[in-house]
N, C-alpha and C positions, 0 to 999 in steps of 0.2 A: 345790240340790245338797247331797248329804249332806256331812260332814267328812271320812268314811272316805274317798269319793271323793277329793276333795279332796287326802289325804291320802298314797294314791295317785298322784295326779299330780304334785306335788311331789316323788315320789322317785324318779319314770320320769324328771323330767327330768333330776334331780341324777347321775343315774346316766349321763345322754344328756350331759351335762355335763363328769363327768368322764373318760367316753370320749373327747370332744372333744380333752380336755386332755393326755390321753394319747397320743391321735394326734400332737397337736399336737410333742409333748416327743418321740416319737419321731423323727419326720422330721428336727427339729432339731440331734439326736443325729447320724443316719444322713447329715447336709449337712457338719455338726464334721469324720465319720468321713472322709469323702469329700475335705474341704479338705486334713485332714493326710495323706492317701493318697498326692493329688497335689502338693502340697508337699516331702511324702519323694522323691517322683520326679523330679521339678524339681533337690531337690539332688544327689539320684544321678546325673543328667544331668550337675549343673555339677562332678561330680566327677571325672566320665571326660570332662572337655570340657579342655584343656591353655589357657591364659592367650593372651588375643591377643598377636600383635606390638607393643612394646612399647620406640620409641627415641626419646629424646628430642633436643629441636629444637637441640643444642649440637652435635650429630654432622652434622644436617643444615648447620647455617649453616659448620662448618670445610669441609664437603664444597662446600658450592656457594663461600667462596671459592676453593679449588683451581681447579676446575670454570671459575671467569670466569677466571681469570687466565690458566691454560695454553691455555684456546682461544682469548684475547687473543690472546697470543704463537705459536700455530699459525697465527692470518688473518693472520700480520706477512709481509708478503713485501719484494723486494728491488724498484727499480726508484724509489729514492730522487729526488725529483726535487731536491731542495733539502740544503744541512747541515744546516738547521733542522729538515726532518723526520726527517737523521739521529737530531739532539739526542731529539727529541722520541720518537722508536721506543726512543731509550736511556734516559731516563726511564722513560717506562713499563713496560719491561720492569728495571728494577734495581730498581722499587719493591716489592719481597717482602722477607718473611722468611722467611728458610728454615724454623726452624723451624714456623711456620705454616703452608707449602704441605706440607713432609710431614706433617703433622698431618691440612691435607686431603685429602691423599693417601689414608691410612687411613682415613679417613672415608668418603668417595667409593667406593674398594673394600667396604665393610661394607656399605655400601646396594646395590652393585651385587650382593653375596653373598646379600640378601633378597630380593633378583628370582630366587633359584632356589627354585623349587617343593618339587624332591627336596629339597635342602636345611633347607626349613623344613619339612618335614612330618619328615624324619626324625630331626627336632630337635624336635617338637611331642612325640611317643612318650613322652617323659622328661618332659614337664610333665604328665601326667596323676595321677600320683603326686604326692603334696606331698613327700614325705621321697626316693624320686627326683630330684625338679627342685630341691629346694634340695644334694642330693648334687653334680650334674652342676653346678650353677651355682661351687659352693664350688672344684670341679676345674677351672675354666675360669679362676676369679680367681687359682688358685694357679698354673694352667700352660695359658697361651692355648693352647698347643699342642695339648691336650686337645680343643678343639673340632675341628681336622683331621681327629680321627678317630673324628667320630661321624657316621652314614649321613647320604649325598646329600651332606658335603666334596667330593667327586669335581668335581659336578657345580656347584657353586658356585664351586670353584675356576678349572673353565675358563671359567665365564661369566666371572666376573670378568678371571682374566688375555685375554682375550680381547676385552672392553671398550677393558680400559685397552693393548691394544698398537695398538688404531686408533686413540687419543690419542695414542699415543707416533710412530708411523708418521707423524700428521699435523704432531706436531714437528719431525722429521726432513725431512718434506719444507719447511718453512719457512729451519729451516735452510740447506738445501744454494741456496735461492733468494735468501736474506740474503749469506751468503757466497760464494757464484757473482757475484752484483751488486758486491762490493767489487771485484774481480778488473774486471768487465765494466766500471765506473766510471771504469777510468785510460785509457779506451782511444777511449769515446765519446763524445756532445755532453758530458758530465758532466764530462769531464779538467779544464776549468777550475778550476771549484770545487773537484771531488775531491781533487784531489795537496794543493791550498792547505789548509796548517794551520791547527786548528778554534782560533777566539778563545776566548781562558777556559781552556786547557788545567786547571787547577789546578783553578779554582773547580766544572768540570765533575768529578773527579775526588770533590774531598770534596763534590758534590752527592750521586752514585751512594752513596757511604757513607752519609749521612745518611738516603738514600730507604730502605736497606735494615734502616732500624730501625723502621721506620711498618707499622704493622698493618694487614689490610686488613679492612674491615667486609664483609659478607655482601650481595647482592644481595635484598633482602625476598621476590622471587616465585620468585626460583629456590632461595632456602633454602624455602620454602614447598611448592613441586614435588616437591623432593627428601623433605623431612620427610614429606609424601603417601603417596611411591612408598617409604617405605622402611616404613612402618607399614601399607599396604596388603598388598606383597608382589607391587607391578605397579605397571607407569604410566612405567617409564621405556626401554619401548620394545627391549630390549638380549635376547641372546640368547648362547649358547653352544652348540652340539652335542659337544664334545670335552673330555670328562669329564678332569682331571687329579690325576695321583696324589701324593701326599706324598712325600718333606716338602717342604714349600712355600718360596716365600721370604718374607720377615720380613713384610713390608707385607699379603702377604695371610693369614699365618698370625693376625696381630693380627686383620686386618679378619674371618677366621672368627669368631674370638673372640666381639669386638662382636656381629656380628652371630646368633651363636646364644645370647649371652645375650637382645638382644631377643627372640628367637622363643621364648624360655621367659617373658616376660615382665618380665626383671630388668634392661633397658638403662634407667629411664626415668628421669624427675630427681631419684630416690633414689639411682640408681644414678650418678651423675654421676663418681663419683670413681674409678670402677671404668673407665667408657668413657675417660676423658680419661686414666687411666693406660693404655690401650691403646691412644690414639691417637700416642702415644710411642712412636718407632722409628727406633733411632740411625744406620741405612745409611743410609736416604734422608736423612736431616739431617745427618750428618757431610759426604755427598755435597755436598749443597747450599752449607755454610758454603764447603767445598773449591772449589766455581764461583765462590763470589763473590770469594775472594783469587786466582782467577785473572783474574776480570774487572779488578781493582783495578792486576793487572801491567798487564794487557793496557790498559787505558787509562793507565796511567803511561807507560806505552811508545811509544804512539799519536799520532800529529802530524797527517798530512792528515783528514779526511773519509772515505775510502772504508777506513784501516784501523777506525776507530771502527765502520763499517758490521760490520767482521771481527768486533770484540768483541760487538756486540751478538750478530751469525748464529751465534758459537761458541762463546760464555762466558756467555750464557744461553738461548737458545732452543734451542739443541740440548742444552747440559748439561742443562737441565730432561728432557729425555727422558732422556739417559743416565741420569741419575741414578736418572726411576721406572724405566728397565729393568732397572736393574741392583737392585731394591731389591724390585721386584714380579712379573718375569717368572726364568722357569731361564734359567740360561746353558746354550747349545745344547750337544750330547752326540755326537762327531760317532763313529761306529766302524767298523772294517774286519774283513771276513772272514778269515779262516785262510786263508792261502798253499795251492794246493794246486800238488803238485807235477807238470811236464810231464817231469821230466827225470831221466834215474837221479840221484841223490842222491850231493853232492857234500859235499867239505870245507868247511865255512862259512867264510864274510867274513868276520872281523872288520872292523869298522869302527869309527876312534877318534870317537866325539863331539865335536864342536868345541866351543869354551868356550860357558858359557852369556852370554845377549846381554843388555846391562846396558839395565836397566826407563827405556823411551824415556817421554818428555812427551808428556803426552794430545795435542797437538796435532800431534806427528810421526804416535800411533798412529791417528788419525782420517784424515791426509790418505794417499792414495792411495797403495800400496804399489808399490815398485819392479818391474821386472817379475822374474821368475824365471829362474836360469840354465836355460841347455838341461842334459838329465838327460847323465851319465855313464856309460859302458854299464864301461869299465875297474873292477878292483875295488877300486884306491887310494880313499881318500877323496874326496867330494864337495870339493873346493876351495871357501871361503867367498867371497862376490863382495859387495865393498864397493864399491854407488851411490858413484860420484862425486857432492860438493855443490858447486856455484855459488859462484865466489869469492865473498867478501860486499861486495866492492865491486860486483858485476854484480845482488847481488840486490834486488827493489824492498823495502820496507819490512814490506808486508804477506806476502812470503815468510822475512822474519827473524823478525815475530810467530810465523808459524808453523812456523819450524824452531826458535826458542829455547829451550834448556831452563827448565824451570819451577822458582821458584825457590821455590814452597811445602811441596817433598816428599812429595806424594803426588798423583795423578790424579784428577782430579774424577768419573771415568768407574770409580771401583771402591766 
């Protein structure tokens, strides 16, 4: 074979060679172009995508104490067979702190806030922006209120207050079976013991103070459920249809709050100091301190068995409700139509007002209202009609508890 040949060949291949290598360096180019194509897409994605749900396990665990403790005290019914399991119902239910159950109070509403849909999605909107979400989060830390009125409030609002008044209702009904049974206690096989005054009068007294300093720790599964269903956005089962409008009351305007920082993704244990200053909310805790100086009369005062039954049914398992109704649900709004006239058009009544009626003791405003005069058809004034009360020589004990004025100065029930 000649050289030339040779020659030849050698630079067919070099040539078939460097095509190779060319191909090769293209495609690898074209693979680069490709990766950073869909990379830029990816981020474009995670930038119109808003921050998951986003709360941490300290909102969960103040929630699920609430949570044990008020549906402890809603299965408490009356029907005591023993003092002992009077003691023992009183215990249990004096060992809170106030401050701690309203804490889980607003907790417990925040989570039940993220069970709305409308709610977090209308609240998602504003995390898609970065300088948005950190805008709306800055105005939420400066003025919880802010969160009431950002899209699907409505609808959070009712779930929630609507939750928590089937809590409250199940209160109430305990109540009236505690304090029905005190009454029921002097009367049947029970009288013996009942009337007979409880041993330890004292030392039960400063027990009830001491319990009401002890913290209560978290149930592990049910803070765990809760922390699930509130960074899920589901799982606790709860529903509302009757959307509610602002302004709200304290307990749920906080729990807005919370709960729409989570849904921008700024609840989590960065955020700690932010949630726990929201879970702070002076009705419902002023309220609660205010039950427990009433509990502390009401057993100072207390001698047989079936009035102690009374403080337990009235100075904490009910107050526990009144206090979340008055802290988390509106007070009712009751109004009347415009007068229309039947009759040609007369001179007007005046009518003097009678004085105003000096602010009764939660426990007169609670028990059963006198009945109503019959109406006056004459145009003088309505005449005032002062119930006769029971000499207090005729009345039993647990009728003086609860006609006695309170001698703390304010109503546990406002």
């Amino acid at each position: 074979m000649s050289s030339a040949f040779l020659g030849r060949g050698l630079s067919l291949a070099a040539i078939a060679a460097a095509a190779v290598l060319a191909g090769c360096a293209s495609g690898q180019a074209e693979a680069e172009a490709e990766a950073r194509a869909i990379a830029a897409a990816e981020a474009a994605a995670r930038a119109r995508t808003p921050p998951p749900i986003n709360l941490n396990e300290g909102v969960a665990q103040s929630a699920a104490v609430y949570l044990a403790f008020t549906r402890d005290m809603a299965a408490t019914r009356g029907g005591f067979d023993n003092p002992e399991a009077v003691q023992a119902a009183l215990v249990r239910g004096a060992s809170y702190d106030p401050a701690q159950v309203s804490r889980g109070l607003v907790s417990y509403a925040s989570i039940l806030a993220l069970q709305s849909p409308e709610f977090v999605a209308g609240v998602n909107q504003y995390g898609v922006d970065p300088a948005t979400r950190q805008r709306v989060i800055a105005e939420i830390v400066r003025d919880p209120g802010y969160a009431s009125t950002l899209p699907g409030a409505d609808a959070a609002a009712g779930l929630v207050m609507t939750a928590l008044n089937r809590e409250i209702d199940a209160l109430a009904t305990a109540a009236d079976s505690i304090e029905n049974d005190a009454y029921a206690a002097q009367a049947d096989g029970r009288r013996s013991w009942a009337i007979a005054h409880v041993a330890g009068r004292e030392a039960r007294l400063e027990n009830a103070k001491a319990l009401s300093g002890q913290r209560m720790l978290p149930a592990a599964d049910e803070a765990a459920r809760l922390y699930a269903a509130a960074n899920q956005g589901r799982g606790l089962g709860v529903s509302g249809t009757r959307p509610r409008n602002g302004p709200y009351p304290p307990v749920v305007t906080n729990a807005l709050a919370i709960a729409a920082l989570a849904a921008l993704g700024a609840a989590g244990d960065e955020a700690r100091a932010n949630t726990e200053a929201l879970q702070s909310e002076p009705v419902s805790q002023g309220c609660l301190n205010e039950s427990k100086l009433n509990l502390y009369q009401c057993l100072a005062a207390s001698r047989p068995s079936y009035e102690d039954m009374f403080c337990v049914g009235r100075h904490i398992v009910r107050d526990l409700g009144t206090c979340a109704r008055g802290s988390a649900l509106p007070r009712a709004i009751v109004t009347v139509s415009n007068p229309v006239a039947t009759t040609p058009a007369r001179a007007p009544i005046v009518v003097t007002p009678p004085a105003p009626r000096p602010v009764e003791p939660m426990t007169q405003r609670l028990s059963p209202a006198p009945a109503a005069a019959a109406p006056v058809r004459t145009p003088p004034p309505t005449p005032r009609v002062t119930p006769a009360t029971p000499p207090a020589a005729t009345m039993t004990p647990t009728q003086r508890l609860n006609t006695a004025p309170s001698t703390s100065g304010r109503s546990a029930s406002r």
